[in-house]
FIGURO-687089 format. One record per residue: z, y, x of N, C-alpha, C in turn; residue in one letter. Coordinates in steps of 0.02 Angstrom, whole numbers, plus 50000, padded with zeros to 5 digits. Example, Ala and Ser with C-alpha at 12.3 -4.5 7.8 and 13.67 -1.06 7.14 Angstrom:
503904971650660503904977550615503904983550660a;503544988850642503574994750684503945000250645s;
This chain:
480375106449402480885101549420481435101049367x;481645105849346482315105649294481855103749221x;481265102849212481045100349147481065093449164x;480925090249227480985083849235481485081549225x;481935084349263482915081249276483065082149183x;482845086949144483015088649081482765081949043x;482205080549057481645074349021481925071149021x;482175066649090482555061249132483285059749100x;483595065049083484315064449050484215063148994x;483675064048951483825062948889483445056548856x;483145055348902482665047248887483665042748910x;483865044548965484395041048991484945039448928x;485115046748896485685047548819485465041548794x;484595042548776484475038548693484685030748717x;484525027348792484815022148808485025021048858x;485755023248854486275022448903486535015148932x;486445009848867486705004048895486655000648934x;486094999448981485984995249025486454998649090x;486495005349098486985009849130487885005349130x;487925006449083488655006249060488724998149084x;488264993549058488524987749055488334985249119x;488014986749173488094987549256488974988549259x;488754993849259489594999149291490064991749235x;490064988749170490714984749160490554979149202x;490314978049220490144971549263490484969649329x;490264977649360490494978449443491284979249417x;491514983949372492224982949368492534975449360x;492224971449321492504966749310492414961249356x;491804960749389491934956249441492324959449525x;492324963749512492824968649561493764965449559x;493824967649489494494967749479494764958349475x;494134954049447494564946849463494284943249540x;493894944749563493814941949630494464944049673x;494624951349664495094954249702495914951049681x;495914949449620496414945049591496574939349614x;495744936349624496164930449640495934930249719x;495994935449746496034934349830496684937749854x;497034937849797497634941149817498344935049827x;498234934149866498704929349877498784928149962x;499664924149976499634927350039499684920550079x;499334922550145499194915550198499654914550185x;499744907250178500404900750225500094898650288x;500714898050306500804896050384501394890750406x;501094884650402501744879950405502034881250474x;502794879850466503034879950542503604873050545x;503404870150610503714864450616504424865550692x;504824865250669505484869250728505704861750748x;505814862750821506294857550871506834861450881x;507224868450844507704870050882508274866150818x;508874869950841509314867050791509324870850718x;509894869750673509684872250597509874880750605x;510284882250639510664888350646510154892150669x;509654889350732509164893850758508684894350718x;508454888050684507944889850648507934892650580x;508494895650571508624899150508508434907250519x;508714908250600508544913850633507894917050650x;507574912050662506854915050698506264914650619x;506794910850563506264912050507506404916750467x;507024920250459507214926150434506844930150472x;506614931550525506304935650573505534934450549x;505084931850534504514927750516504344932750440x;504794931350404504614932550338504894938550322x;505154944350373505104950650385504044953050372x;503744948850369502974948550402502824948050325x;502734950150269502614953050199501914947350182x;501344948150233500464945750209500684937850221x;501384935950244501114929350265501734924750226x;501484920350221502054916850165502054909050232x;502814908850255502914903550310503454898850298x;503074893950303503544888350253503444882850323x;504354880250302504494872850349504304866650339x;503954864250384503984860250363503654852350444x;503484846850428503744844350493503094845350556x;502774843550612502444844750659502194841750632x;502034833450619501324833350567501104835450522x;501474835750482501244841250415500684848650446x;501094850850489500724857150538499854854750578x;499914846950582499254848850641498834845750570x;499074842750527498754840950457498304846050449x;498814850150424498644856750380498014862650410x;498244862450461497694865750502497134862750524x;497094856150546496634852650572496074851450481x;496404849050426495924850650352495814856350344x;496004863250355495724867750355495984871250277x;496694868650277497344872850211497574877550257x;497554879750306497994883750341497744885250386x;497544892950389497284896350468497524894650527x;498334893450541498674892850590499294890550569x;499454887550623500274884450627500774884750681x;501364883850671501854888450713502334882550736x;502404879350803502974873850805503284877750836x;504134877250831504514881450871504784877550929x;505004877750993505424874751034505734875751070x;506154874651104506774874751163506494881551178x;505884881951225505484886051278505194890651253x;504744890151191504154894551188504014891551119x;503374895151097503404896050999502364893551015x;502534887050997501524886451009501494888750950x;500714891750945500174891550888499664887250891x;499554884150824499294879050802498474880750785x;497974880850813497324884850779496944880050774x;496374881950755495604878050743495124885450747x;495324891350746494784895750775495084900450780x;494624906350822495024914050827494644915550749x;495044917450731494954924450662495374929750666x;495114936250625495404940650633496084938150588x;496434934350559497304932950534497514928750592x;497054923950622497454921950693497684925650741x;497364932250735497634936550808498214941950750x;498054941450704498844946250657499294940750688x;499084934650649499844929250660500114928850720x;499714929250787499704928250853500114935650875x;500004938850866500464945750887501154944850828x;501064944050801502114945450759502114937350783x;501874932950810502414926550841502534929250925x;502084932250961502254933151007502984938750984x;502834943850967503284946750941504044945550944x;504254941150873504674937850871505024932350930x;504414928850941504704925751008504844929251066x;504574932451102505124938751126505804940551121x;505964943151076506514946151042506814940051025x;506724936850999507024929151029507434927751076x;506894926251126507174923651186507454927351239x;507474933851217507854940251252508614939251198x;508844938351148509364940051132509634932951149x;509354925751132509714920151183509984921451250x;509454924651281509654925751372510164932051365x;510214935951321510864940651317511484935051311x;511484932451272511994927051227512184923451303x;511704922151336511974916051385512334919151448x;512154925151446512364929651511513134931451477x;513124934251412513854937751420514384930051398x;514244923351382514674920251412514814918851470x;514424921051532514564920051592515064925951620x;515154933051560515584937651597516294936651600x;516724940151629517464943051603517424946151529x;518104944551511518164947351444517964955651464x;518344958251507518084965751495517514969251503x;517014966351541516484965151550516184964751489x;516134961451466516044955951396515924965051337x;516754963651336516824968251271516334974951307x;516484978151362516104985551371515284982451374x;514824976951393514124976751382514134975251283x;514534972751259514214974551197514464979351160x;514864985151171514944991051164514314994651188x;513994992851213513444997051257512864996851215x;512754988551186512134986151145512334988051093x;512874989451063512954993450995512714999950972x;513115003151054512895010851043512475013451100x;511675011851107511415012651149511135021851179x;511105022551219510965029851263510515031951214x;509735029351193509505032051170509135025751125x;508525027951075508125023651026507285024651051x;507215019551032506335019551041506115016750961x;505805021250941505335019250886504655018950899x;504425013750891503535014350892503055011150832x;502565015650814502355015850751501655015050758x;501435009750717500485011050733500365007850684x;499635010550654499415009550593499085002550611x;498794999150651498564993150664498504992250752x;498514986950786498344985050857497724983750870x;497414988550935496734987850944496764980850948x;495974980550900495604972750886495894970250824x;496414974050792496674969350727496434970550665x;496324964150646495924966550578496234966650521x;496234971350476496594971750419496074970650371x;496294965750315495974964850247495974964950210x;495894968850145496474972150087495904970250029x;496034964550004495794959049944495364965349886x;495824967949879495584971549796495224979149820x;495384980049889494664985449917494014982349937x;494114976349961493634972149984493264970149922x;493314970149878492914967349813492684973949784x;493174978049779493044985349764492354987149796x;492424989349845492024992049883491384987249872x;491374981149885490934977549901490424974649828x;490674975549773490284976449723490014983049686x;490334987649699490244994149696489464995949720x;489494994849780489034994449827488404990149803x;488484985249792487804981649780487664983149711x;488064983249645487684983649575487374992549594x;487644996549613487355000849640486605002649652x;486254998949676485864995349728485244995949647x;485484991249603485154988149542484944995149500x;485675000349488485465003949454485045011849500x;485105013049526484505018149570484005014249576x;483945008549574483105005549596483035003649541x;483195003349470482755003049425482545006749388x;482925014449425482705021449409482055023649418x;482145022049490481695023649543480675021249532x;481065012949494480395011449488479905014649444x;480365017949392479925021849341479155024949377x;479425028949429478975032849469478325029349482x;478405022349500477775016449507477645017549444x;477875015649397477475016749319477265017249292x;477425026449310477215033249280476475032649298x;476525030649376476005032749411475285027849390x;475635021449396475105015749362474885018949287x;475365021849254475085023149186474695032049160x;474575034249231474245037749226474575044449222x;475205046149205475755052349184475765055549247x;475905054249311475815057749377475215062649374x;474525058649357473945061649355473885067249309x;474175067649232474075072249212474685078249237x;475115077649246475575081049271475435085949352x;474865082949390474715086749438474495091549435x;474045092849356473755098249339474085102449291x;474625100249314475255104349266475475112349312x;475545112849291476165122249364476545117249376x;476845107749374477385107749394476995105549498x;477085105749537477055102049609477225097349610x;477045092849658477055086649681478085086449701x;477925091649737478855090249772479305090749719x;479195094549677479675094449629479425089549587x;479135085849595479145079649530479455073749583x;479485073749639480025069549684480495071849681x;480695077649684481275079949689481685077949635x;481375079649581481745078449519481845071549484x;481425067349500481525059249496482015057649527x;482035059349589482465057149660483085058949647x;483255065949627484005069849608484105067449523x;483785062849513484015060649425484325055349474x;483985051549504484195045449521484875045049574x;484895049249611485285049949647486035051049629x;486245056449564486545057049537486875053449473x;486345048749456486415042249398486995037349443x;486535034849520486975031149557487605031649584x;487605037349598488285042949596488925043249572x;488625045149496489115045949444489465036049434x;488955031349433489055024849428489615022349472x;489735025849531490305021349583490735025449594x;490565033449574491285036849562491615033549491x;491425031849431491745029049374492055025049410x;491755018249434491975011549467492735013849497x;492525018749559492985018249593493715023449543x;493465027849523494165030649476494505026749432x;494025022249396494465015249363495065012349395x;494915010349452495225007849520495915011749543x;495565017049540496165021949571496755023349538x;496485023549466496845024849387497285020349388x;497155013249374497575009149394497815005849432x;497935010449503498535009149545498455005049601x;497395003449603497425000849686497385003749734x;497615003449784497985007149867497515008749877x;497295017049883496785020449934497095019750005x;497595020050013498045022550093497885029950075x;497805033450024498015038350031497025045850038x;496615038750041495955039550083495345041150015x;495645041149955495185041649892494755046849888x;495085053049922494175058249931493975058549971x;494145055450034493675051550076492955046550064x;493105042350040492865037150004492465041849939x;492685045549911491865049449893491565054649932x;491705054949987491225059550025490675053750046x;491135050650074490515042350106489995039050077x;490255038750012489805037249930489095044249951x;489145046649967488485053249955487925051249995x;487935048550065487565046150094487425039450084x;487885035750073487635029550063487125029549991x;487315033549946486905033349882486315034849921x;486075040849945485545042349968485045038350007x;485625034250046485115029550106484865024850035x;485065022849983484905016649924484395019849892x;484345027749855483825031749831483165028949868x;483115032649970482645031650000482465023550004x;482945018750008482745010650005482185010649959x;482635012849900482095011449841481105015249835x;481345020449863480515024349864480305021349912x;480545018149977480095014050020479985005549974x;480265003149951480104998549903479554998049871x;479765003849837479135004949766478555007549823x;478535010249859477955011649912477515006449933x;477845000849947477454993449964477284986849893x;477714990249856477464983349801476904987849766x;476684982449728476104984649691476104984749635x;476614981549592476774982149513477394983749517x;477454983849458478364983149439478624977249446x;478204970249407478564963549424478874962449497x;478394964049520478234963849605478934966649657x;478964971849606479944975749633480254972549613x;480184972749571480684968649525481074962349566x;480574958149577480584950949607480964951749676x;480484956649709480724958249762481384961049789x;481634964649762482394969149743482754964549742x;482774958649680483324952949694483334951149758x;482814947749767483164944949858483374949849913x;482984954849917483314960849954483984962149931x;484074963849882484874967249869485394961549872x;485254957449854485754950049864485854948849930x;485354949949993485464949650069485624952350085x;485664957550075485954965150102486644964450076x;487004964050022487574961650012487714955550037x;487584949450050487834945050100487824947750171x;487534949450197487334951850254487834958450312x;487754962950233488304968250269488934968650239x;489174964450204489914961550203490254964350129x;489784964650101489984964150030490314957550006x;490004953749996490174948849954490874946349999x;491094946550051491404943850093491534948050164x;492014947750200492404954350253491674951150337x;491294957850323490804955150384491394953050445x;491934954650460492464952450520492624946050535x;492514942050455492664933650483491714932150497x;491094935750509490754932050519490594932550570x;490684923650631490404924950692489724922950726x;489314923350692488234924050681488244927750717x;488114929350778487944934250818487114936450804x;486874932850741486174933850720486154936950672x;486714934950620486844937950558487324946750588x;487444944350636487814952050634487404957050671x;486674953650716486234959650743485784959850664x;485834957550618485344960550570485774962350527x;486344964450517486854968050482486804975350502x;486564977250573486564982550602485794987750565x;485524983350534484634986550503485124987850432x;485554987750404485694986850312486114992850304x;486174997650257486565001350252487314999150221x;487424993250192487894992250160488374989450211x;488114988250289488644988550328489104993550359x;488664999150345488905005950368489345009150308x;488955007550272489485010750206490185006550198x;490204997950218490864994950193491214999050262x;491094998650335491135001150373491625007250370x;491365012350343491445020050351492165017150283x;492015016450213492645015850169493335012850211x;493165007950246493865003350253494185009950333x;493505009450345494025014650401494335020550369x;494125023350324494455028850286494915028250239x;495045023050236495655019750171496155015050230x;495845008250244496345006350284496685008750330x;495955009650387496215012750444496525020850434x;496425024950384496895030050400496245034950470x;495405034750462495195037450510494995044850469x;494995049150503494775056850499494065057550500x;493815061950440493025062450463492885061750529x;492995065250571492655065150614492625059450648x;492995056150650492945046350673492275043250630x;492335047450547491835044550530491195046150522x;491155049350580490295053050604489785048650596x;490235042750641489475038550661489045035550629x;489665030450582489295026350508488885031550447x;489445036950460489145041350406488245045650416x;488095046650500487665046750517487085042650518x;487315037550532486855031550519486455029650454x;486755031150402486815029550343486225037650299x;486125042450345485965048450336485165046650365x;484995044550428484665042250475484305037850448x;484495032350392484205028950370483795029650303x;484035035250287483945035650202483415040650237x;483415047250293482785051950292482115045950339x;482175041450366481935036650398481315032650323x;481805031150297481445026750226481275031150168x;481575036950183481065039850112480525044450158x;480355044950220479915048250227479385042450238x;479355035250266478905033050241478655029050163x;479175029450131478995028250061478745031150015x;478695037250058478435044050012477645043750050x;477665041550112477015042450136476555037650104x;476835031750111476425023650086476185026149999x;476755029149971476395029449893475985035849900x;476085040449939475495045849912474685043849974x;474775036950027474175032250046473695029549975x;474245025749969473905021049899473955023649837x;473265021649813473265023749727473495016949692x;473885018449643474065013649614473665011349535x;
């Protein structure tokens, strides 16, 4: 086995480039997709109150950092939303604060909680306002002596509201190309093994002292570790310059270990059913391109509502893997939250390399 992994590294030295110029690729289409998805919703808002109020409830608004909320009149608002420039829209009035939609998405229910929010706190400090002109002055002065210096404080703190979806542009591209060029370089490792075998090198090698397991083993742990090293670079690039783990960055390479593995086993069940190399070859593109549409690479699987596309998201590992990262970076979850994806993802890879190992040692190639 270590003459193989030894063989394997040094055929890899003499030509490294196809390596390298993967890994610049995923960085680079990583770092400008994420560029230019970095930019923040507008949300027109069209107000019936007067100028004084509505100066108030929009200073309160744009406390809200992801969302950029601009005035402007009630048509402009059902315009904007109804063409589909604007997720949602906000008219303010006398009574109550409508939202303006054309669908639930996960930024309609962000926007929908800080307007309920705000409107609240709103219309609680009006109904304060209207009550203490109805008091006595002394009255008066001791209730807002009271609201100044209250008995006690309530702080409440949460990293997100069950059901809310958070979407963080330059992890979302991160992650999500990472993941698929990934995909390209272990499976064109992998195919060697078809190759070898078509070209006869398996055969003389059986009658070698080396075993069958260790000539998997050692293909498998070249490859495994090639793919490895490829999205730890990616992702330390990333990190180096200054995009937000939440704090979750060796997280996010523990997660990387299984998911490489479930892509290793993809690939030996692959090469198990084709019959040439062209044949993978061919085949691999459309597989790995679906599998990245599919399990939310190219795009946040949360805005997709396919209830078809999302029961066959549940067969792909790259849903479990975007899965398991964002909960460990965004969400702020603890291994042990991330059992399940990370299990899954384990489940799948001993699932597909034990029949890909079976199908190629069925057929002679």
């Amino acid at each position: 086995m270590k003459a193989i992994l030894l063989a394997k590294w040094q055929m890899f030295l003499r030509k490294p480039w196809g390596f390298l110029l993967i890994s610049v690729i995923c960085v680079g289409f990583a770092f400008i997709v994420g560029k230019a998805n970095d930019t923040k919703m507008i949300v027109p808002v069209a107000s019936q109150l007067n100028e004084k109020e509505t100066k108030t409830v929009l200073h309160e608004f744009h406390q809200f950092d992801l969302v950029d909320f601009r005035l402007t009149t009630e048509k402009d608002v059902q315009q904007m939303v109804g063409e589909g420039k604007a997720e949602a829209g906000i008219i303010l009035s006398k009574d109550h604060f409508r939202l303006v939609i054309t669908s639930q998405t996960g930024n309609v229910q962000l926007i929908k909680r800080y307007v309920e929010k705000v409107q609240d706190e709103y219309f609680q400090n009006r109904h304060i306002e209207i009550e203490l002109k109805k008091m006595p002055k002394e009255m008066k002065e001791r209730v807002l002596k009271d609201l100044d210096q209250p008995l006690f404080q309530i702080k409440q703190k949460s990293l997100h509201d069950h059901g809310t979806v958070i979407i963080d542009p330059h992890l979302q591209s991160l992650f999500g190309f990472a993941l698929f060029f990934v995909i390209y370089t272990i499976a064109f490792q992998v195919v060697y093994i078809l190759q070898e075998k078509k070209e006869g090198i398996w055969d003389r090698m059986i009658f070698s002292p080396i075993k069958k397991w260790q000539m998997y083993t050692g293909n498998l742990l070249f490859c495994f570790v090639l793919g490895y090293i490829q999205v730890l670079m990616v992702f330390a690039v990333f990190y180096a310059i200054g995009v937000d783990f939440y704090g979750g960055f060796a997280k996010t390479l523990v997660i990387l270990i299984p998911y490489v593995f479930s892509i290793v086993a993809f690939s030996i069940f692959l090469t198990g059913i084709c019959k040439s190399v062209p044949q993978f070859r061919a085949i691999l593109q459309i597989l790995a391109v679906s599998m990245a549409m599919v399990g939310g690479a190219y795009w946040p699987i949360e805005i997709v509502s396919s209830q078809v596309l999302l029961a066959i998201s549940k067969f792909v590992p790259v849903t479990y893997a975007m899965q398991a990262l964002k909960e460990a970076t965004i969400y702020h979850y603890s291994f042990s939250e991330l059992l399940y994806p990370i299990s899954i993802l384990f489940m799948m890879g001993v699932a597909l390399m034990g029949i890909g190992i079976n199908l190629m040692e069925r057929r002679h190639v």
